[in-house]
Backbone of each chain as ProteinMPNN parsed JSONL, in Angstrom:
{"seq_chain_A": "XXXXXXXXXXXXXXXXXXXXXXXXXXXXXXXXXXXXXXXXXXXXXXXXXXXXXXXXXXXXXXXXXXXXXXXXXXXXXXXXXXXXXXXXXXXXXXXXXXXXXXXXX", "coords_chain_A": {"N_chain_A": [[123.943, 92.751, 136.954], [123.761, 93.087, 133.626], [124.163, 96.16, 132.112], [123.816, 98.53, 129.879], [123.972, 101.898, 128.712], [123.401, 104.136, 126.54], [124.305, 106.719, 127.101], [127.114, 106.487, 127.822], [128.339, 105.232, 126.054], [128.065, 105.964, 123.388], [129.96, 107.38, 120.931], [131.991, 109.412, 118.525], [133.796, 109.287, 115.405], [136.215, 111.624, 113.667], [137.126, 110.164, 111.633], [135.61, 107.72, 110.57], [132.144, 105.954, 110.837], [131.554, 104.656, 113.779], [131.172, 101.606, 115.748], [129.82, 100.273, 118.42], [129.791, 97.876, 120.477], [126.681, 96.586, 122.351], [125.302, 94.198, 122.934], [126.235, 90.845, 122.391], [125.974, 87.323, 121.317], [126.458, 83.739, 120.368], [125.044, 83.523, 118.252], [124.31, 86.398, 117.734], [124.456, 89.746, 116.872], [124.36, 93.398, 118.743], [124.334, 96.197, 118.449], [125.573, 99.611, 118.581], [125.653, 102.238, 116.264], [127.27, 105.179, 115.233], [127.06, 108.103, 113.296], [128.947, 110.698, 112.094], [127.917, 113.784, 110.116], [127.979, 113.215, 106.659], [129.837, 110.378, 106.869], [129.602, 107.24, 106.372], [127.386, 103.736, 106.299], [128.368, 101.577, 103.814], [126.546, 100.18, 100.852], [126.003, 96.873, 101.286], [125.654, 93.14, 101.539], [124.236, 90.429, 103.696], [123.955, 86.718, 103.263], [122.524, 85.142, 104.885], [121.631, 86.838, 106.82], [119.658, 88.63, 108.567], [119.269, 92.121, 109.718], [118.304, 94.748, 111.239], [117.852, 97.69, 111.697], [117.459, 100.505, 113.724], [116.281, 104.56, 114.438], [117.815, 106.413, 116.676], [119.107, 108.808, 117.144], [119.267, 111.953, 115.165], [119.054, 111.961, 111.66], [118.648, 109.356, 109.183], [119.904, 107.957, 105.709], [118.675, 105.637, 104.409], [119.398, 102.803, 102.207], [118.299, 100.288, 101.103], [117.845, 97.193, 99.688], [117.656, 98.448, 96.994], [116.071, 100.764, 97.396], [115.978, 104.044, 98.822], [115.469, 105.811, 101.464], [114.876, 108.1, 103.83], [114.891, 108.288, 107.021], [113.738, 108.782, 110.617], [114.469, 109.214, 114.057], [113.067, 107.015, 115.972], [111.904, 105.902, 114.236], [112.291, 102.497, 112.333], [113.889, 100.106, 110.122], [114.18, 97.214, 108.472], [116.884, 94.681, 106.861], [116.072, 92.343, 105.192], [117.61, 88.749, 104.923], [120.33, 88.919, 102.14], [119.501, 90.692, 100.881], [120.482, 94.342, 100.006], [122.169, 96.336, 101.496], [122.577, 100.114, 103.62], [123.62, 102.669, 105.116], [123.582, 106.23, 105.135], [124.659, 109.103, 106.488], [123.168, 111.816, 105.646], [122.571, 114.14, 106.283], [123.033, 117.409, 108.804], [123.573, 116.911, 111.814], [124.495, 114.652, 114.16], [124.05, 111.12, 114.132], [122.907, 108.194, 115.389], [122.12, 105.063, 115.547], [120.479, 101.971, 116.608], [121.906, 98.522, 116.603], [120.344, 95.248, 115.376], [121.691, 92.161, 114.464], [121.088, 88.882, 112.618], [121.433, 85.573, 112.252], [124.71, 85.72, 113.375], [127.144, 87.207, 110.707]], "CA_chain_A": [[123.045, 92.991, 135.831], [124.195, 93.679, 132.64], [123.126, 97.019, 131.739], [124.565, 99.26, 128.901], [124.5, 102.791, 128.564], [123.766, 104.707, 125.15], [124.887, 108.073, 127.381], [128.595, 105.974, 128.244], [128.71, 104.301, 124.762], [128.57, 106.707, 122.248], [131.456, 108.033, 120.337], [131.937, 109.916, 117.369], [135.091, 109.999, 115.209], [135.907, 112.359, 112.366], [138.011, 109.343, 110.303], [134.625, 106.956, 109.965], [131.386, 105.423, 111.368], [132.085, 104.108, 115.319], [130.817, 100.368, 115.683], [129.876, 100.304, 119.886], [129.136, 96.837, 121.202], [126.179, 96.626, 123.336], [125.335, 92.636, 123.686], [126.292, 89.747, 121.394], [126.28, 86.114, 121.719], [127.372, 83.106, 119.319], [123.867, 84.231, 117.202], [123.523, 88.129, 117.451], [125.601, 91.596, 117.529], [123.756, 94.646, 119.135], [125.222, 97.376, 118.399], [125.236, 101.158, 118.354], [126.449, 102.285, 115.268], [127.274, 106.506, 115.95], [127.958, 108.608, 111.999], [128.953, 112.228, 111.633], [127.539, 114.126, 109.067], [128.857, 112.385, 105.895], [129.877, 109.398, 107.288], [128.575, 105.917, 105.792], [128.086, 102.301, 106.305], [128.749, 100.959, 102.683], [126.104, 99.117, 100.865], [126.712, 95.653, 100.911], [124.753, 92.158, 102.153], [124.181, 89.325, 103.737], [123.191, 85.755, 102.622], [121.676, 84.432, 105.679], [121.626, 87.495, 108.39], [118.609, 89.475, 109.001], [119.558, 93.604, 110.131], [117.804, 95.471, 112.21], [118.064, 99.534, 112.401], [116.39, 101.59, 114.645], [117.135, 105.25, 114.692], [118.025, 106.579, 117.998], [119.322, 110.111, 117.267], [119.208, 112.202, 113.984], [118.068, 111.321, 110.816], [119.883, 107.943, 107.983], [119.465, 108.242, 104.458], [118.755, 104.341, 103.998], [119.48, 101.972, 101.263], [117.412, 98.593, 101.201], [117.038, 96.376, 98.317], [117.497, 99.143, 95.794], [115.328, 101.751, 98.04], [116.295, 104.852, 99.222], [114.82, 106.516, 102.634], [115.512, 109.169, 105.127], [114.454, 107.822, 108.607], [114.309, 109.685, 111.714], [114.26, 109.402, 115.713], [111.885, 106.442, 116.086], [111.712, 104.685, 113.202], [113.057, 101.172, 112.496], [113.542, 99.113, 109.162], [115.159, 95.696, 108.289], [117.478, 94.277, 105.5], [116.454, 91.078, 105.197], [119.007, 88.487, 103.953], [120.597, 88.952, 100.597], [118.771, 92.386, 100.379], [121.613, 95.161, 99.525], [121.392, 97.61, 102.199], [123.611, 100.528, 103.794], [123.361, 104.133, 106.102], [124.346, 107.476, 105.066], [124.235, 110.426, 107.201], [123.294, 113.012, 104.57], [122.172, 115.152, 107.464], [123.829, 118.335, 109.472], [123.647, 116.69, 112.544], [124.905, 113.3, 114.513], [123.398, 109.88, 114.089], [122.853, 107.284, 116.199], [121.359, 103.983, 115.467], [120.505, 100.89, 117.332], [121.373, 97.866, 115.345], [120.523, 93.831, 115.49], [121.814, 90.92, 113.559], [121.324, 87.487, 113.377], [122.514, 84.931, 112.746], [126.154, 86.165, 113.062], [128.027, 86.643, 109.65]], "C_chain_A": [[123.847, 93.615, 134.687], [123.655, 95.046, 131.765], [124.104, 97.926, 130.919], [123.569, 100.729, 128.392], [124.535, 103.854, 127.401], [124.754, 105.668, 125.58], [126.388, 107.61, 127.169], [129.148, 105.439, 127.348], [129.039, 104.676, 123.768], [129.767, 106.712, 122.038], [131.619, 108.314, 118.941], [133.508, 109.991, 116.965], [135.366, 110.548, 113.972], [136.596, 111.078, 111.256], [136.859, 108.437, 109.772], [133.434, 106.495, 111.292], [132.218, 104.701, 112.537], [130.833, 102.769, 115.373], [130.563, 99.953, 117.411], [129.23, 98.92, 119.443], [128.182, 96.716, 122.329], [126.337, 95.243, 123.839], [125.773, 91.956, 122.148], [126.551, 88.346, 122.239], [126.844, 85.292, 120.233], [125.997, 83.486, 118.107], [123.211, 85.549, 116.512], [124.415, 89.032, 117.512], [123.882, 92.322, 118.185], [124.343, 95.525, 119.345], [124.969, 99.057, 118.183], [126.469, 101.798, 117.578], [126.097, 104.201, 115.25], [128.065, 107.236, 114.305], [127.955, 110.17, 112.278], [128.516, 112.61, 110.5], [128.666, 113.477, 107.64], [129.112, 111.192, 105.646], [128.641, 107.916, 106.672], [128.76, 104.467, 106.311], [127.688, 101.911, 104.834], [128.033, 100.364, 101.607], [126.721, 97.777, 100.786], [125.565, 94.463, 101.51], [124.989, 90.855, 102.645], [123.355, 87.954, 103.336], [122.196, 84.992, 103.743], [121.498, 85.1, 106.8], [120.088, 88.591, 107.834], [119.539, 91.006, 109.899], [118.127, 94.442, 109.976], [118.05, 97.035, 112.028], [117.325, 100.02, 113.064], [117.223, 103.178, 115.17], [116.802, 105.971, 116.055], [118.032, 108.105, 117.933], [119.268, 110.618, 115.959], [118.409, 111.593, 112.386], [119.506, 110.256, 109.761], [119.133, 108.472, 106.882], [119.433, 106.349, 104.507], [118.625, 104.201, 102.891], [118.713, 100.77, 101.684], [116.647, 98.341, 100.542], [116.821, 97.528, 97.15], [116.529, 100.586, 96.008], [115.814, 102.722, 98.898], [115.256, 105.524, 99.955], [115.031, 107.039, 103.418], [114.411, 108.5, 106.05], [115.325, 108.019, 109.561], [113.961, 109.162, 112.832], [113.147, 108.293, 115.894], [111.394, 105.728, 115.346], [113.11, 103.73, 112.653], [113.14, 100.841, 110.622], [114.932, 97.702, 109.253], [115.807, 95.351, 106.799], [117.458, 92.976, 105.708], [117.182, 89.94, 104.027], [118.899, 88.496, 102.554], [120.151, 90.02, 100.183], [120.006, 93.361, 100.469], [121.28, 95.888, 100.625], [122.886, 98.414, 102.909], [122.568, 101.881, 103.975], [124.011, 105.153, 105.695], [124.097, 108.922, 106.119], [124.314, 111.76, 106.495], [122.888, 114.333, 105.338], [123.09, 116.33, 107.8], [123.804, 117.351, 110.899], [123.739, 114.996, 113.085], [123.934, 112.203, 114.339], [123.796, 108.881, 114.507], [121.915, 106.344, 116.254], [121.515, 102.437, 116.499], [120.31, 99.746, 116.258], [121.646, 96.09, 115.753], [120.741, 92.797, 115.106], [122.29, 90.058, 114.279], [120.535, 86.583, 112.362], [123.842, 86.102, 112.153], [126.799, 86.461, 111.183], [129.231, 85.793, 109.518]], "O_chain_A": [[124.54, 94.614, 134.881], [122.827, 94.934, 130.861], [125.246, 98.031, 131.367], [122.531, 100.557, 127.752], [125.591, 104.463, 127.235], [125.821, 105.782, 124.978], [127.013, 108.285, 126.351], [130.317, 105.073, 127.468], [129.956, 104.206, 123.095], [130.619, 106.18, 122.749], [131.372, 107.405, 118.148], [134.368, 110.489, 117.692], [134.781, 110.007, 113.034], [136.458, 111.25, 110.045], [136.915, 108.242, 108.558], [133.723, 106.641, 112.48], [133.34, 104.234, 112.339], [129.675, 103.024, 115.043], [131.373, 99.075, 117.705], [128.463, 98.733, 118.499], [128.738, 96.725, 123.427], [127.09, 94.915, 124.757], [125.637, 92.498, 121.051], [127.083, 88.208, 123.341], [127.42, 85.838, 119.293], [126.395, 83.72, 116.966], [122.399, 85.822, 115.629], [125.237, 88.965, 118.425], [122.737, 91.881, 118.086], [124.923, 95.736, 120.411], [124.015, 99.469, 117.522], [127.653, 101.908, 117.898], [124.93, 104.594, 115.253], [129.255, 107.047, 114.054], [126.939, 110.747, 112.666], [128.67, 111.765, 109.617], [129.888, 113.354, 107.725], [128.832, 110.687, 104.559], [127.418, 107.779, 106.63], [129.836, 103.991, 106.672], [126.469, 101.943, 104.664], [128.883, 99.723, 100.99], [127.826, 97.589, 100.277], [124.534, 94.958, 101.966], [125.851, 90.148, 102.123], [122.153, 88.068, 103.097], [121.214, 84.337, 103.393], [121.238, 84.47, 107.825], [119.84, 89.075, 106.729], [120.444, 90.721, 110.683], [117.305, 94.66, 109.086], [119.002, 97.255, 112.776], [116.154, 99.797, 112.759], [118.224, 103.254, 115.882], [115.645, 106.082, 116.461], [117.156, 108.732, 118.529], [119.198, 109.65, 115.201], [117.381, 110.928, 112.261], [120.726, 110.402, 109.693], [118.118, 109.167, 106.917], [120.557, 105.884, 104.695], [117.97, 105.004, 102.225], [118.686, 100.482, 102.88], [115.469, 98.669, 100.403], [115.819, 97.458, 96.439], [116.272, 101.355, 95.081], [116.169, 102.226, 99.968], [114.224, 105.855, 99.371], [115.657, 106.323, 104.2], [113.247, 108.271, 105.724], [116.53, 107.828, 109.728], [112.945, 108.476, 112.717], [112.049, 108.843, 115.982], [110.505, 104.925, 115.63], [114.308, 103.997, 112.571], [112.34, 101.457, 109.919], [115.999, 97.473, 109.821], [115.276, 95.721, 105.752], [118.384, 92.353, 106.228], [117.303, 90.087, 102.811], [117.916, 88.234, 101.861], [120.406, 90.358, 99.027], [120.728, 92.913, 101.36], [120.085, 96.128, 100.796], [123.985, 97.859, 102.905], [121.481, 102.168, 103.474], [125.226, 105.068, 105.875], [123.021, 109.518, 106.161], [125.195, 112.607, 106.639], [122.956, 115.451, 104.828], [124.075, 116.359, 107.062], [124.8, 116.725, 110.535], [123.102, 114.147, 112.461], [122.772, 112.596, 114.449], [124.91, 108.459, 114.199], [120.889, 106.564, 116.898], [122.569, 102.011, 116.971], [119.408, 99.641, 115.427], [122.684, 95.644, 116.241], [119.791, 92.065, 115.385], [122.988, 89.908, 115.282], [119.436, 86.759, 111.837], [123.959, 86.856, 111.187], [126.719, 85.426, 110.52], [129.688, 85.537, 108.404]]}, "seq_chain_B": "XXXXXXXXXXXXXXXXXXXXXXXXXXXXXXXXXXXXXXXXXXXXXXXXXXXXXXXXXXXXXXXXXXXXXXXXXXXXXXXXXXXXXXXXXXXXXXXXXXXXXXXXX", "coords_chain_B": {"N_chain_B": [[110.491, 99.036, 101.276], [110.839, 97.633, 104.339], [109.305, 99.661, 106.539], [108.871, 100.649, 110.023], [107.043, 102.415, 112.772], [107.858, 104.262, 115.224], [106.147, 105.762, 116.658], [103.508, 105.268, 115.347], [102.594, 102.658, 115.815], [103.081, 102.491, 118.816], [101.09, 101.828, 121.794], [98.185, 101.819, 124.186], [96.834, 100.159, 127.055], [94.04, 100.28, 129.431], [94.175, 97.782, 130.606], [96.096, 95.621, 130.027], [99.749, 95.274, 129.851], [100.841, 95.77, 126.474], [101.783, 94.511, 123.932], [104.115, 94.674, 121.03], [104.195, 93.94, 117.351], [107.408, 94.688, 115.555], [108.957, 93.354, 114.353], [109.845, 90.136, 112.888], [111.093, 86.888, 112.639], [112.009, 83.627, 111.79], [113.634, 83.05, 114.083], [113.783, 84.811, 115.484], [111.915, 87.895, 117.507], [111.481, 91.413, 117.198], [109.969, 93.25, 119.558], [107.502, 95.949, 120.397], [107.287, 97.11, 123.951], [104.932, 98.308, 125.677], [103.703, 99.808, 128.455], [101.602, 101.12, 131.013], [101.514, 102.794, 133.887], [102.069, 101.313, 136.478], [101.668, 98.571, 135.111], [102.777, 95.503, 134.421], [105.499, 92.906, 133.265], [105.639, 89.72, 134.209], [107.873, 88.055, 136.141], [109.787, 85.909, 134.423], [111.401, 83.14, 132.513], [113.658, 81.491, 130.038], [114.626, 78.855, 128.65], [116.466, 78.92, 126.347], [117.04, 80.934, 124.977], [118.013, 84.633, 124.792], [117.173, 87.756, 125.708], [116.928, 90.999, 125.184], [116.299, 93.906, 126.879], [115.361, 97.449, 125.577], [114.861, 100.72, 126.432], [113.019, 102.972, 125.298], [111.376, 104.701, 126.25], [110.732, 106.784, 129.448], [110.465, 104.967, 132.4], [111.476, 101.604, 133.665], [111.499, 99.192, 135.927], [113.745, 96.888, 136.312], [113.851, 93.072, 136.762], [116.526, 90.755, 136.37], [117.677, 88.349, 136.735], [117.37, 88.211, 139.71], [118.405, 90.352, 140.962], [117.491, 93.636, 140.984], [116.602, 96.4, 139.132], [116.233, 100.076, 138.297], [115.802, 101.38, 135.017], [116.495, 104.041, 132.897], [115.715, 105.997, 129.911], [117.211, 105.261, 127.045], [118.987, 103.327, 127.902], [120.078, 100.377, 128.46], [119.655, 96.476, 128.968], [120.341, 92.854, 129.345], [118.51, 89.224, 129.286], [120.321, 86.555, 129.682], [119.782, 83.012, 128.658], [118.004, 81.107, 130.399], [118.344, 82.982, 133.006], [116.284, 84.87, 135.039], [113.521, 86.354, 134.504], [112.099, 89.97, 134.428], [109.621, 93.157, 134.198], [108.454, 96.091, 135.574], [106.276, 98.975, 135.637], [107.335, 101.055, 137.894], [106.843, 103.529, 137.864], [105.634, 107.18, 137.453], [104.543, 107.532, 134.913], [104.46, 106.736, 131.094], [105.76, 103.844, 129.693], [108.02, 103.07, 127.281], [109.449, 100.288, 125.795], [111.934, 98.643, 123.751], [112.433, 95.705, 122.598], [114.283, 92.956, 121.751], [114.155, 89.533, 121.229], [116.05, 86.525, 120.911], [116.721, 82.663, 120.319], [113.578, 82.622, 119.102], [111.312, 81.415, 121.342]], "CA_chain_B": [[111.072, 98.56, 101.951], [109.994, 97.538, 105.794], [109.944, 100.821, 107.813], [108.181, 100.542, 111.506], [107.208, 103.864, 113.243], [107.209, 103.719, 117.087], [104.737, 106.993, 116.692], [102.312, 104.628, 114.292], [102.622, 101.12, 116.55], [102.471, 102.996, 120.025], [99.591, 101.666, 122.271], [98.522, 101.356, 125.596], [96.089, 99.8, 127.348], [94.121, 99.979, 131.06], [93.96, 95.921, 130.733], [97.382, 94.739, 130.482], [101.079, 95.789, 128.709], [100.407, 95.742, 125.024], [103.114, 93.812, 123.164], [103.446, 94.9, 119.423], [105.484, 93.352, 116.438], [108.002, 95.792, 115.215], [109.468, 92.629, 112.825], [110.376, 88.98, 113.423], [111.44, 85.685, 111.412], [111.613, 82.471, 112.276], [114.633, 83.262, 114.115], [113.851, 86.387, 116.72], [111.427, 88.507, 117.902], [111.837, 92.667, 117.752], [108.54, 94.053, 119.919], [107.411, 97.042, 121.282], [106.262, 96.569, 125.065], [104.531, 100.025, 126.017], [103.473, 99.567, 129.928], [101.237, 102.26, 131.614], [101.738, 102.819, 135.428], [101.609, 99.649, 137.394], [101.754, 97.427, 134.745], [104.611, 94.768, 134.417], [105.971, 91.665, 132.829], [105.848, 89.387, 134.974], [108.829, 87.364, 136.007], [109.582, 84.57, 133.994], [112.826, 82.358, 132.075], [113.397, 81.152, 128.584], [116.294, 78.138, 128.748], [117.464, 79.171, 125.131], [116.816, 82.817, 124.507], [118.509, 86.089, 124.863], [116.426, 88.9, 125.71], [117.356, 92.485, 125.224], [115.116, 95.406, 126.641], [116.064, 98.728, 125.448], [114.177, 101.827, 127.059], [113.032, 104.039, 124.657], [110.467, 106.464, 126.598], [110.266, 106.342, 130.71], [111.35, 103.924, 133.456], [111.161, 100.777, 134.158], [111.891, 98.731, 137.213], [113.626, 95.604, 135.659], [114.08, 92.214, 137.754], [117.022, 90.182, 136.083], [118.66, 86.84, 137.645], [117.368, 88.1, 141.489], [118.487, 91.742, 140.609], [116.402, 94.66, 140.675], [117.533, 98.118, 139.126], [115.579, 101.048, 137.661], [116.786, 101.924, 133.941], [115.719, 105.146, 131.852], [115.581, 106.062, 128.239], [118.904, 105.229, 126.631], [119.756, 102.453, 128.957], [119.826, 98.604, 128.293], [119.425, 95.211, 129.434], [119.915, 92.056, 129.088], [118.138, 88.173, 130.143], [120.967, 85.545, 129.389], [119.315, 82.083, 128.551], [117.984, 80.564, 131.693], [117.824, 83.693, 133.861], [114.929, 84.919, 135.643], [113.533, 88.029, 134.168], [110.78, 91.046, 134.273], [110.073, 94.564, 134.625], [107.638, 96.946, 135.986], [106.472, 100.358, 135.281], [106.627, 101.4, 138.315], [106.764, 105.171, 138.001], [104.188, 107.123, 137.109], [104.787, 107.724, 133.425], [104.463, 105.723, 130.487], [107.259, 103.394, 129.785], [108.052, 101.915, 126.375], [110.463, 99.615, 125.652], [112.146, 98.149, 122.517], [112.709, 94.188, 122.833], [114.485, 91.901, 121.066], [114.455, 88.17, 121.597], [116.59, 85.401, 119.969], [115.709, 82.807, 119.266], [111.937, 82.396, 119.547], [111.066, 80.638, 122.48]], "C_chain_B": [[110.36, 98.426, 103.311], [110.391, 98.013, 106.9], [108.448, 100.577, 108.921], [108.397, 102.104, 111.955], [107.308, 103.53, 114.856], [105.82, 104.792, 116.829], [103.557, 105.898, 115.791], [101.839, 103.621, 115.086], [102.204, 101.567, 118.003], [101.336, 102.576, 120.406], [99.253, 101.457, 123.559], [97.065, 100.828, 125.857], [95.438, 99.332, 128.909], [94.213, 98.138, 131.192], [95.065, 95.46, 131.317], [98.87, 95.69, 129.412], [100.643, 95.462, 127.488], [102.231, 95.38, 124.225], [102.875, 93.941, 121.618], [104.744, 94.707, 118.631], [105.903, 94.375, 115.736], [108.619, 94.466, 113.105], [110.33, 91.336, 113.638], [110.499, 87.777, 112.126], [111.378, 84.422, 112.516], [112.898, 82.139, 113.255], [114.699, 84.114, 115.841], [112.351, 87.061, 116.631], [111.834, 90.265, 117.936], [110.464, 93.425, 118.334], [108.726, 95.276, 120.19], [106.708, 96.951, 122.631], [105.664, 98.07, 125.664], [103.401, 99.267, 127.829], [103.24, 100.993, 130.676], [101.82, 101.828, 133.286], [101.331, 101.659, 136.322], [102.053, 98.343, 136.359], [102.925, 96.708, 134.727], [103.986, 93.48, 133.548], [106.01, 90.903, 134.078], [107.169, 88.812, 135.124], [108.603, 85.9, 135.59], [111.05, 84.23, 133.582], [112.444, 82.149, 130.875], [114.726, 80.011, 128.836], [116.951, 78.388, 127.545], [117.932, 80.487, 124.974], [117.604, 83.55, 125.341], [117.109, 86.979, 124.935], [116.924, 89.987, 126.256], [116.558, 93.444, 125.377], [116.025, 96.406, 126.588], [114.781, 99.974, 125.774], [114.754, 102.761, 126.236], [112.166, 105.249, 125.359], [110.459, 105.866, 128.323], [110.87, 106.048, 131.369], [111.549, 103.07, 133.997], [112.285, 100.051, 134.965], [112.136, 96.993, 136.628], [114.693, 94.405, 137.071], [114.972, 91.14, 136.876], [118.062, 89.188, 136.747], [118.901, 87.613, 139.275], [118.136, 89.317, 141.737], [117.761, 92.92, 140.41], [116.934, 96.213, 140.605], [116.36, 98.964, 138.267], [116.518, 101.758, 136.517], [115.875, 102.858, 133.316], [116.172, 105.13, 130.282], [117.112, 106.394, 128.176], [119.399, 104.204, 126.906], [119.28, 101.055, 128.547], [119.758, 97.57, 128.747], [119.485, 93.973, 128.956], [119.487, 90.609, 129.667], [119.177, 87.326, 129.565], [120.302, 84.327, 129.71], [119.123, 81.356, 130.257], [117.878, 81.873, 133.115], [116.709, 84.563, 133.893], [114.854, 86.386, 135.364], [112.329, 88.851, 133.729], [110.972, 92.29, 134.582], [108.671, 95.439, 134.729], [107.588, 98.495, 135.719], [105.929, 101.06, 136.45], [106.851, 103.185, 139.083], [105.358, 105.834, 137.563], [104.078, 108.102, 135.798], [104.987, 106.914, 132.437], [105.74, 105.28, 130.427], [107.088, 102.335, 128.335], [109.568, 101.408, 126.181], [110.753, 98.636, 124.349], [113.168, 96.998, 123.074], [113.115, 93.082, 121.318], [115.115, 90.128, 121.614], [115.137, 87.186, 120.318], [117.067, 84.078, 121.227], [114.565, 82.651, 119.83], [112.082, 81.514, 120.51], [110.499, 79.297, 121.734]], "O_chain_B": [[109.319, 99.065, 103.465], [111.13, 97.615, 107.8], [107.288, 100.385, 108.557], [109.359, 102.835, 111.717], [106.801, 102.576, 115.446], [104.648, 104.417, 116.853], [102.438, 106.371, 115.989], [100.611, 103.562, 115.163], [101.143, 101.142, 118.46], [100.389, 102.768, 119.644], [100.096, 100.833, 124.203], [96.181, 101.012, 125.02], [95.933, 98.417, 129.568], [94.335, 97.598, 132.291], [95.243, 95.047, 132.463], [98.751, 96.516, 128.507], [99.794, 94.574, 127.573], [103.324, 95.942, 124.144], [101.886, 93.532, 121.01], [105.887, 95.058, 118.924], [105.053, 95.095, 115.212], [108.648, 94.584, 111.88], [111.122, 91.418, 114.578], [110.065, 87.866, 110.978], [110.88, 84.333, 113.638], [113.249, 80.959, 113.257], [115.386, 83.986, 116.855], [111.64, 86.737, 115.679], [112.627, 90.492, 118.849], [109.89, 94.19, 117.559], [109.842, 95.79, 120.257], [105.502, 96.713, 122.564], [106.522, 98.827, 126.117], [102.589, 98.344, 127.897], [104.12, 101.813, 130.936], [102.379, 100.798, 133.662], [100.204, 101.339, 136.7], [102.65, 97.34, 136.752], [104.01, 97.225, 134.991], [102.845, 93.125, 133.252], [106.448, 91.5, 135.061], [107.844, 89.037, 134.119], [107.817, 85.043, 135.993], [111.951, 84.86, 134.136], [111.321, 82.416, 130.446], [115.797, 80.476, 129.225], [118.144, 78.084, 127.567], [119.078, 80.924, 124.87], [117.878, 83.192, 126.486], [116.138, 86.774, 124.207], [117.302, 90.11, 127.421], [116.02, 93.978, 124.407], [117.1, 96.475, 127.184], [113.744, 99.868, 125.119], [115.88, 103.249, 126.137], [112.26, 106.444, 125.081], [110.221, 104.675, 128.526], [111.995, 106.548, 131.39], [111.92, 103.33, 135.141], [113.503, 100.167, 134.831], [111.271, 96.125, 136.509], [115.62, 94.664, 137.838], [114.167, 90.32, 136.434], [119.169, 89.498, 137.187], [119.956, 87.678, 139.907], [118.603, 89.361, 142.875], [117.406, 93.036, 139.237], [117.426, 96.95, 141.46], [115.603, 98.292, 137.566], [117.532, 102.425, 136.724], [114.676, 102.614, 133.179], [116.873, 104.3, 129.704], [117.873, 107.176, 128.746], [120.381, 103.896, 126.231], [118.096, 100.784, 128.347], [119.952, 98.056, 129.861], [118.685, 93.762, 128.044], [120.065, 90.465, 130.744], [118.843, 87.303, 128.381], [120.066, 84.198, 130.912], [120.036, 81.183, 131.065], [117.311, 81.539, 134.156], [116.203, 84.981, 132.851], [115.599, 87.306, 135.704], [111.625, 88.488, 132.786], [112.006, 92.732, 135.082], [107.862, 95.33, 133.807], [108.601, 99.185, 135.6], [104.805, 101.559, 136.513], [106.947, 103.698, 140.198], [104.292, 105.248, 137.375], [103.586, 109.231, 135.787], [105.852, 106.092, 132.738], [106.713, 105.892, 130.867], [106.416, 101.31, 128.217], [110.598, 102.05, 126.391], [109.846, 97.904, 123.952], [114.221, 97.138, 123.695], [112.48, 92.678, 120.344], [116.154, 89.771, 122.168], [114.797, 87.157, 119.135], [117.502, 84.215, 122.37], [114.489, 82.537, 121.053], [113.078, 80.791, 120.489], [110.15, 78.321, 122.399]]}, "name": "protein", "num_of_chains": 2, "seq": "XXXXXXXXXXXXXXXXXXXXXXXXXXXXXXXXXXXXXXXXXXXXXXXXXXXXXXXXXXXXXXXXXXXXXXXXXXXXXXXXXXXXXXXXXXXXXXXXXXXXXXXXXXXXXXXXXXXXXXXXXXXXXXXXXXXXXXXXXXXXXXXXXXXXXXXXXXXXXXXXXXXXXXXXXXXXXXXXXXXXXXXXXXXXXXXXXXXXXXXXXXXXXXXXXX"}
């Protein structure tokens, strides 16, 4: 059985955002994307991928489509394609998101 | 932008598992499956699809390709196209779970 692990997966590093692989195939990542305070993923977009967040631990400052939102522990949103989007951890404490795209870039 | 709460969507029901759309395209599926005590998925297949349960609250008793393991909150899963797959709640505490399928059946 393929079974994965947030406890065994994590990882935090002080130089940038940590990119964990849970599952992917030739259509999807799933990934657990782990920021230290500070720490960003970039805005930027895709033309034909759909993204997924869901936060797992702490709180994101989200970007999407020109919208700015802090979301915490339990809440999800999507960048769907061509929408600008991107994670900051403006927080004191770690963040840990669960994240799904697809199709591939 | 399109934020999902689990606290807002949450639901249960003595009937049956309660399956609830978190956000999908023409593409995938992301639910929420919330499963009181006893209830289950049954076992079933998909010949195309991926299916990923992720255990967000609980414990469920998941049956993948003639495999049977008990995963808790944190812990993942997945059905690779063509194998045989379900899961039971059978502890005695709610059990939700965050599902994503690609592509649609």
């Amino acid at each position: 059985m393929e079974v994965r692990s947030v406890r065994d997966l994590i990882r935090f590093s002080d130089e940038k955002m940590q990119k964990l692989p849970l599952f992917e195939s030739p259509k999807y990542f799933c990934d657990l994307y782990c920021l230290k305070t500070g720490q960003d993923q970039r805005i930027h977009s895709h033309n034909e991928s759909d993204k997924i967040y869901f936060v797992l631990r702490g709180k994101g400052l989200f970007h999407i489509a020109g919208e700015d939102r802090e979301l915490t522990e339990g809440e999800a949103v999507i960048a769907r394609p061509g929408q600008d989007h991107g994670v900051k951890n403006a927080s004191n404490q770690d963040l840990v998101l669960l994240v799904f795209m697809t199709p591939r870039p």
